[in-house]
N, C-alpha and C positions, 0 to 999 in steps of 0.2 A: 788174324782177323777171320774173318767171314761173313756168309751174309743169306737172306734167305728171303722167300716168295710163296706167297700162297694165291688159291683161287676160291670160291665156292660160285656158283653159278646154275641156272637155269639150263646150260647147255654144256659141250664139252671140253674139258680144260684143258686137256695135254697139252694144244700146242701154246697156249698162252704159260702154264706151268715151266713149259722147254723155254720160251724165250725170255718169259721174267725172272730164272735163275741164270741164265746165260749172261744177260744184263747185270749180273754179280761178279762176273768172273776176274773184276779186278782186285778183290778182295779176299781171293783165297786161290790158293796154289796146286792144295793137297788133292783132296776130293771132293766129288759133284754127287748128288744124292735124287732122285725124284719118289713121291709116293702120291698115289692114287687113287681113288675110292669109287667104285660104283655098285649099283644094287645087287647086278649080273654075279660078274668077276672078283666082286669083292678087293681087297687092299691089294695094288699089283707098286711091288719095290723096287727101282733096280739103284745100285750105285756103283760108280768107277773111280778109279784114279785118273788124276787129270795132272799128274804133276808136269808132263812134258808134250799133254794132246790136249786141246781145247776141250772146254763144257761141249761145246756143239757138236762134237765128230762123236764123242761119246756114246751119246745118248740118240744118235739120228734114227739107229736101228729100231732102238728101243721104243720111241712115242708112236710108232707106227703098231704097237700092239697093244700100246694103252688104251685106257677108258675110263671114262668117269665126268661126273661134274662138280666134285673136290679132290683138290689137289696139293701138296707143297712139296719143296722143292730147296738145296742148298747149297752153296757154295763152300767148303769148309778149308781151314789151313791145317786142322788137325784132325780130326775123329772123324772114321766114316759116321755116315748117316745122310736122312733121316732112319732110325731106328722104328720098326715093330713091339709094339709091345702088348701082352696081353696080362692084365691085372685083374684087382678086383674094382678098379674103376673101368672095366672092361675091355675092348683090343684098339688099341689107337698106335697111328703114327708119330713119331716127336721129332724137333731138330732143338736144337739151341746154337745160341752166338755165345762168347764169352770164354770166361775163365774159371776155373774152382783151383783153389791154392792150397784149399785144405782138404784133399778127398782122399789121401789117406786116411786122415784122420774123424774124415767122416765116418769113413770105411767101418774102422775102427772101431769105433763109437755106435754108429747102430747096425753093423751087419754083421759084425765077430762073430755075434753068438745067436747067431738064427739059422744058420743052415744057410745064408745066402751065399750066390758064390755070381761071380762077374766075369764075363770073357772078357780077360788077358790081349791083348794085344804083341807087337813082337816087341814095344820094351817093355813089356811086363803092366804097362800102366791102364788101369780102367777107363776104357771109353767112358767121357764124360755128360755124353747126354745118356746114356745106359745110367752112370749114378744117378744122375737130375731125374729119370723115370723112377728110379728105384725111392724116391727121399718125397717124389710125390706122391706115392701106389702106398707110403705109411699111412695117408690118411683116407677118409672114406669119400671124395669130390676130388676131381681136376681141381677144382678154383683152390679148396682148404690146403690141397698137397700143394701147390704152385707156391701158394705163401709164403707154408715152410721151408720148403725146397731152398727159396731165396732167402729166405731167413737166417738160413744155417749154410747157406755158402760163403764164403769169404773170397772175394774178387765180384764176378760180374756174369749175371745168367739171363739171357734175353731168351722166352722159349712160346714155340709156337709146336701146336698138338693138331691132328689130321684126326678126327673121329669120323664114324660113320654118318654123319648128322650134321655136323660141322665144322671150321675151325676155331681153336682156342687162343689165342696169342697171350703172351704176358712182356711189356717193356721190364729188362730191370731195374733193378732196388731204388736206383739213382739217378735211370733215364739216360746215361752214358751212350747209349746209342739210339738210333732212333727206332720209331715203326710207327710206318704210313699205312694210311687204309685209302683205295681208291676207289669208286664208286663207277660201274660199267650199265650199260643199259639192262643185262639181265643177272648181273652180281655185283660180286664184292672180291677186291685183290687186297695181297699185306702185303708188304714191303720192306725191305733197310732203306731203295734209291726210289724217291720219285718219281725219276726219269724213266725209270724200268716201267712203271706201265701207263702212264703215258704215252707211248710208245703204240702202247696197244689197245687201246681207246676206251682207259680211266681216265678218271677226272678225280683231284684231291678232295678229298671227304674228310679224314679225321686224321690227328697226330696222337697218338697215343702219350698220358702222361708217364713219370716215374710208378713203376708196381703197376700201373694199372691193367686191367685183365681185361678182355672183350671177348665175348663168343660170337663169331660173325657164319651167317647163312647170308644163303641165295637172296633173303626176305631184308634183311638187316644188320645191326651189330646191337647186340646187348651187351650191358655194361654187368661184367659180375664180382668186378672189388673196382672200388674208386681210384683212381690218379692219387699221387699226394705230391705236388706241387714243388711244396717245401723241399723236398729232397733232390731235385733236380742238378745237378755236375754232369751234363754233357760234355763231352769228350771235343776238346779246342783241334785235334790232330784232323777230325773230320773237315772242317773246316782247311785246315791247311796243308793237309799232306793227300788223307786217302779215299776223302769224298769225290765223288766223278762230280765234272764241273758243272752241271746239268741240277745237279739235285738240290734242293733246299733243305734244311734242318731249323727249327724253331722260328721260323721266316727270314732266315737268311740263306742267300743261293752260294753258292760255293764259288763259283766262279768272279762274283762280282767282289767279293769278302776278298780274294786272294787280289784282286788290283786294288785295293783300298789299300791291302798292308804294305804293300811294295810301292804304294804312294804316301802313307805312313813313312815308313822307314827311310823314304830319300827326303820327306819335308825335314825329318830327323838330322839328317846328314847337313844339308843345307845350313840347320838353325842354328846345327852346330860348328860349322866349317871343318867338316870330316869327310866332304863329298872327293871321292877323287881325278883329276881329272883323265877319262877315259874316253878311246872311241867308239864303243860299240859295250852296250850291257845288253844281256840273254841271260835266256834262265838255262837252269838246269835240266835236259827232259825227263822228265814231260812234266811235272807236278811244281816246279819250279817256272816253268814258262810265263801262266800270265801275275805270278810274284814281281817274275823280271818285266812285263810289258806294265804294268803300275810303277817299277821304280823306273822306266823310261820317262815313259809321260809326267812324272812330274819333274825331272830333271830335264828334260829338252833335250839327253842324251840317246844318239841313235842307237834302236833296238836291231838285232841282229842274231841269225844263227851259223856261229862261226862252227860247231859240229853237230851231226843229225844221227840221231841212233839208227842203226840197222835190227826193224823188229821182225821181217817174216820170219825168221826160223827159230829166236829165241826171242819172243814178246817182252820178258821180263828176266832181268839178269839174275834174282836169287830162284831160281826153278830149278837148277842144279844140285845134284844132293851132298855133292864135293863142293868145299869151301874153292879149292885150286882152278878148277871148273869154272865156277862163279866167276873166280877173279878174271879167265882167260875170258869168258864170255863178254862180258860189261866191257872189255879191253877190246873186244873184236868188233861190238856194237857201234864204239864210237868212229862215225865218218868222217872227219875234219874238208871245209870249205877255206882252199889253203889260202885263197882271194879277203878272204875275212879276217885271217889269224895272222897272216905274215906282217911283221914290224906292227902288230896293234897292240894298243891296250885296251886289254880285256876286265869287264867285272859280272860277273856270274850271281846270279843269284838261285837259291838251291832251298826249295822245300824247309829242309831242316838239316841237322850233321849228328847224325846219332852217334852211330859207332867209328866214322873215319874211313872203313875199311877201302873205300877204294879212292878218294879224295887224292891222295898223293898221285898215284895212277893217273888220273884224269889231270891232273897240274902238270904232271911230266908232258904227257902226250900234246895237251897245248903247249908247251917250250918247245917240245921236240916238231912240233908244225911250226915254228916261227914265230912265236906270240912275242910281243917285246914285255909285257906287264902280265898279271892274272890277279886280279881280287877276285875276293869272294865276301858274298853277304846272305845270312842263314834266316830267313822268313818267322823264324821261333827264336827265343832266348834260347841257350845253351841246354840241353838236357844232360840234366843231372842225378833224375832217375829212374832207373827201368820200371815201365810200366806195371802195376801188379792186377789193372780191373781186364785189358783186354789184352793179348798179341799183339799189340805195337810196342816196340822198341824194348822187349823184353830180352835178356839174355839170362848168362850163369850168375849174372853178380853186376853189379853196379860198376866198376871195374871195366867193364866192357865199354861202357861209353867213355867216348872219346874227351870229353871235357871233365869228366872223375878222373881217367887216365894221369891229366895232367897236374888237376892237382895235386893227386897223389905224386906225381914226383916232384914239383913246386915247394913244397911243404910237409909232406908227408903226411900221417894221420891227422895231424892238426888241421892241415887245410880242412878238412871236412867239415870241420864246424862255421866255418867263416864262408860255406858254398854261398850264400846271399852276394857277398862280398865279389864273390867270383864272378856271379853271374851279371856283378852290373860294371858297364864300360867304364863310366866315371870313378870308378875306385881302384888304388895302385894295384889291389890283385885283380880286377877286373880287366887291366891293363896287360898284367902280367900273364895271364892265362893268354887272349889274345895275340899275344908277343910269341909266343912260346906254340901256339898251334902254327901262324902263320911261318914260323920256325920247321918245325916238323911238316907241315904239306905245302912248302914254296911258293906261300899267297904273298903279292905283295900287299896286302891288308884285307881285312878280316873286320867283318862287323857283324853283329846279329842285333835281330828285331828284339826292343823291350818286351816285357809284358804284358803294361799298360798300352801298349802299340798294338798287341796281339787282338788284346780284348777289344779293343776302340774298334779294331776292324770287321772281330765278330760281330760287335751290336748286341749280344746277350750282357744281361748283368752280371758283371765279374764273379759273384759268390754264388751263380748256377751253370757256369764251367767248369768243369775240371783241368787243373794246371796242372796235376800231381808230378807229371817228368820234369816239368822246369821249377818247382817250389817243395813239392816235397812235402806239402799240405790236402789235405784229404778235405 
C-alpha cells in the first residue's frame, strides 16, 4: 500500500507537509519521501528509509531547511519517491499509490527503441512512479499524459504531481482508493485519510471521483477531466482492514462500518444457531478490535482483552526483512492477561485471514496461557485471491493464501472451480474448508463474515466495491 499528502497554500507548508505524511505512516513500511517548492530555493527533495525508524525521526532534521508554500509528501511500501522530474511538460515533482503489473511490458512496448533507459533498482525492477512519469512526459499536458498513463496501466495508479504553480492530483481509473481535498483558511491540502488533516485545521471540501483530475492552488481547485462515476470499485479492505478508524470514504467512517459488521456477523450466528457459547470475545489487534466490540454488543457477550501487543520497539510485526524475524517478532509482541485466558473461552475476532502465517502461533500461545476454548471469526469472507489493483494481500501465487492452500489439498485442481462453493458456510465444501482450517490452526470453530454482510456494512452499492479477493470478479 501507501499513501500521500499534499499542500498548496498562501504560507508555508513544511510543517503541515511533515505531519500530514506522518499521519500516513500506517499504510507503508518502506519509504517516506517530501518535496518542496518555493520561488527562492526552488524544488528541495529529500527521501528515507523508514523500514525500522518512524516517518517523523526521518525527516525532523530535514523540515527545518525546507521552504515553500507547495508541497507533497508520501508514505510508500515500495519505490522511493516522490521523484523529480524534468520533461517537456516541464520540471515537476510526482508520487503515486498503486500498482502497474505490466511495466515490463510497457517497458517494452514504448521505450525499447527510443534510447530510454530507467534507473534500476537492486532487484533490477523499474521504479514505478519514474515509469508513470515516463508514459505521461509521451504526451504534450500533465492532464492528456495522466490519461494515458492510466490507460495503459494494468492494476491501479493514483498520481499526484508538485509543479511550480501547483498541484495536479488524478484518482485512479476505478476510484479504488480514495483522495480528499481539504479546505484551510489560506489553502488547499490532498489527502488518502481525512483524519490527516483535520488534524491540522482543514475542513472536507471535495472527494475526488474515478479518473478524475484537479489542478488545486492556493486560490482553488480546477477541474481538468471529469469524474466518471460509472466506474467506481472502491476497495471494501479500506473499510475493513487498513483505513485508520478516524477517516471516512464515500461517506462512510470506518470505524463505525467495522461495529456494524461485527454486529452483522453475530445477528448472523444468532439466526442461525451457530453462536458459541463463550466468556469473553476480543478482537484481534488492532484492526480486528471494534469488529470484536460490534459482535459483543450484539450478543450481550462480554468484550475483553485477554492479550495486548507490545508496540514501542516493533509498531508493526511485518517490518522485518526476514520472514523468521517476523515470525519471532508478532511471537514476542503478544502480552497475555493470564486473569482473562485461564479455564476461558475465548472467541477472537480478526480483520480478515489472508495468508495464515501466524494464526497457528497465536492459537498455541493462548492454550499455552490457559485458555480452555479459542474460536475464531474473520470480518471478510475467505480470500481467495491475491489482490492484483493494489499491495494488499498480494503475494507469488494464489497458493499463498491460506483458504486456496486448502483447497488445493481438499480437492485438488478441481476445487478451484467450485471456490464459490467454498466460500459459503452453508454448503458441504463450504463446511469442509472450515473443518479443515479449524484443523490446521487449533480453533475450536471458525466462522467468517458473508459478503452480502460485508457490503450491508459498508453502505456503498455492491457493484461500486471492489470484492475482487473474495469473488474473483472485477
Amino acid at each position: 500500500m501507501g499513501g500521500f499528502f499534499g499542500v498548496v497554500s498562501k504560507r508555508d507548508v513544511v510543517l503541515d507537509v511533515f505531519f500530514g505524511v506522518d499521519y500516513h505512516s500506517h499504510l507503508g513500511t518502506k519509504c517516506g519521501g517530501m518535496a518542496i517548492y518555493d520561488e527562492q530555493k526552488g524544488f528541495q527533495r529529500q527521501i528515507h528509509n523508514i523500514t525500522n525508524t518512524p516517518f517523523r525521526t526521518k525527516f525532523e532534521d530535514d523540515i527545518s531547511r525546507m521552504k515553500g508554500t507547495l508541497g507533497i509528501g508520501c508514505i510508500s511500501d515500495d519505490d522511493p519517491q516522490p521523484l523529480l522530474l524534468r520533461s517537456n511538460n516541464g520540471l515537476y515533482a510526482i508520487t503515486t499509490v498503486g500498482i502497474i503489473n505490466n511495466a515490463e511490458q510497457l517497458i517494452e512496448k514504448y521505450f525499447a527503441n527510443t534510447n530510454s533507459q530507467f534507473m534500476a533498482m537492486s532487484s533490477g525492477k523499474v521504479n514505478s512512479t519514474e515509469l508513470t512519469g515516463a508514459l505521461i512526459n509521451r504526451k504534450n499536458s500533465i492532464t492528456e499524459g495522466i490519461l494515458y498513463a492510466q490507460e495503459l496501466i494494468e492494476g491501479s495508479e493514483t498520481i499526484m504531481i508538485l509543479t511550480q504553480k501547483s498541484i495536479i492530483v488524478a484518482r485512479d481509473k476505478m476510484g479504488r482508493l480514495p483522495v480528499l481535498i481539504g479546505k484551510g483558511p489560506e489553502g488547499y491540502c490532498i489527502s488518502f485519510e481525512s483524519f490527516a488533516y483535520q488534524k491540522l485545521g482543514y475542513k472536507d471540501f471535495y472527494e475526488l471521483g474515478p479518473q478524475e483530475i484537479v489542478e488545486v492552488t492556493a486560490d482553488g481547485i480546477n477541474v481538468l477531466s471529469p469524474a466518471k462515476p460509472e466506474q467506481l470499485k472502491v476497495c471494501a479492505f479500506l473499510w475493513s482492514y487498513y483505513g485508520y478508524p478516524n477517516s471516512n470514504y464515500e461517506g462512510m467512517n470506518v470505524e463505525v462500518m467495522r461495529y456494524r459488521n461485527g454486529e452483522i456477523m453475530a445477528q448472523h450466528e444468532i439466526d442461525n444457531g451457530t453462536l458459541p457459547d463463550v466468556d469473553i470475545v476480543a478482537g484481534v489487534p488492532d484492526s480486528g478490535i471494534p469488529h470484536a466490540i460490534g459482535y459483543a454488543n450484539k450478543t450481550g457477550k462480554a468484550y475483553g482483552r485477554p492479550f495486548i501487543k507490545y508496540t514501542p520497539t516493533w509498531p508493526r510485526s511485518f517490518m522485518p526483512t526476514n520472514q523468521n524475524v517476523r515470525n519471532q517478532v508478532a511471537k514476542m509482541k503478544q502480552i497475555p492477561v493470564p486473569e482473562l485466558i485461564e479455564n476461558k473461552k475465548l472467541l477472537f475476532v480478526d480483520d480478515s485471514i489472508v495468508r495464515g502465517t501466524q494464526l497457528r502461533e497465536t492459537v498455541d500461545f493462548l492454550y499455552d496461557s490457559g485458555a480452555k476454548e479459542v474460536h475464531m471469526r474473520s470480518a471478510c469472507p475467505p480470500i481467495m485471491y491475491s489482490c492484483k489493483y493494489l499491495n494488499f494481500s498480494r503475494g507469488n501465487s494464489d497458493m499463498d493464501l491460506l483458504a486456496r492452500r486448502v483447497v488445493q489439498e481438499l480437492e485438488g485442481d478441481e476445487g478451484h472451480n467450485h471456490l464459490e462453493e467454498y466460500a459459503d458456510a452453508s454448503t458441504e465444501r463450504g463446511q469442509a474448508l472450515l473443518a479443515n482450517i479449524c484443523g490446521k490452526m487449533g480453533f475450536d470453530s471458525l466462522g467468517y463474515q458473508s459478503i452480502e454482510g460485508l457490503l450491508e456494512a459498508i453502505g456503498v452499492e455492491g457493484d461500486k466495491v471492489c470484492t475482487y479477493c473474495w469473488t474473483g470478479k472485477e
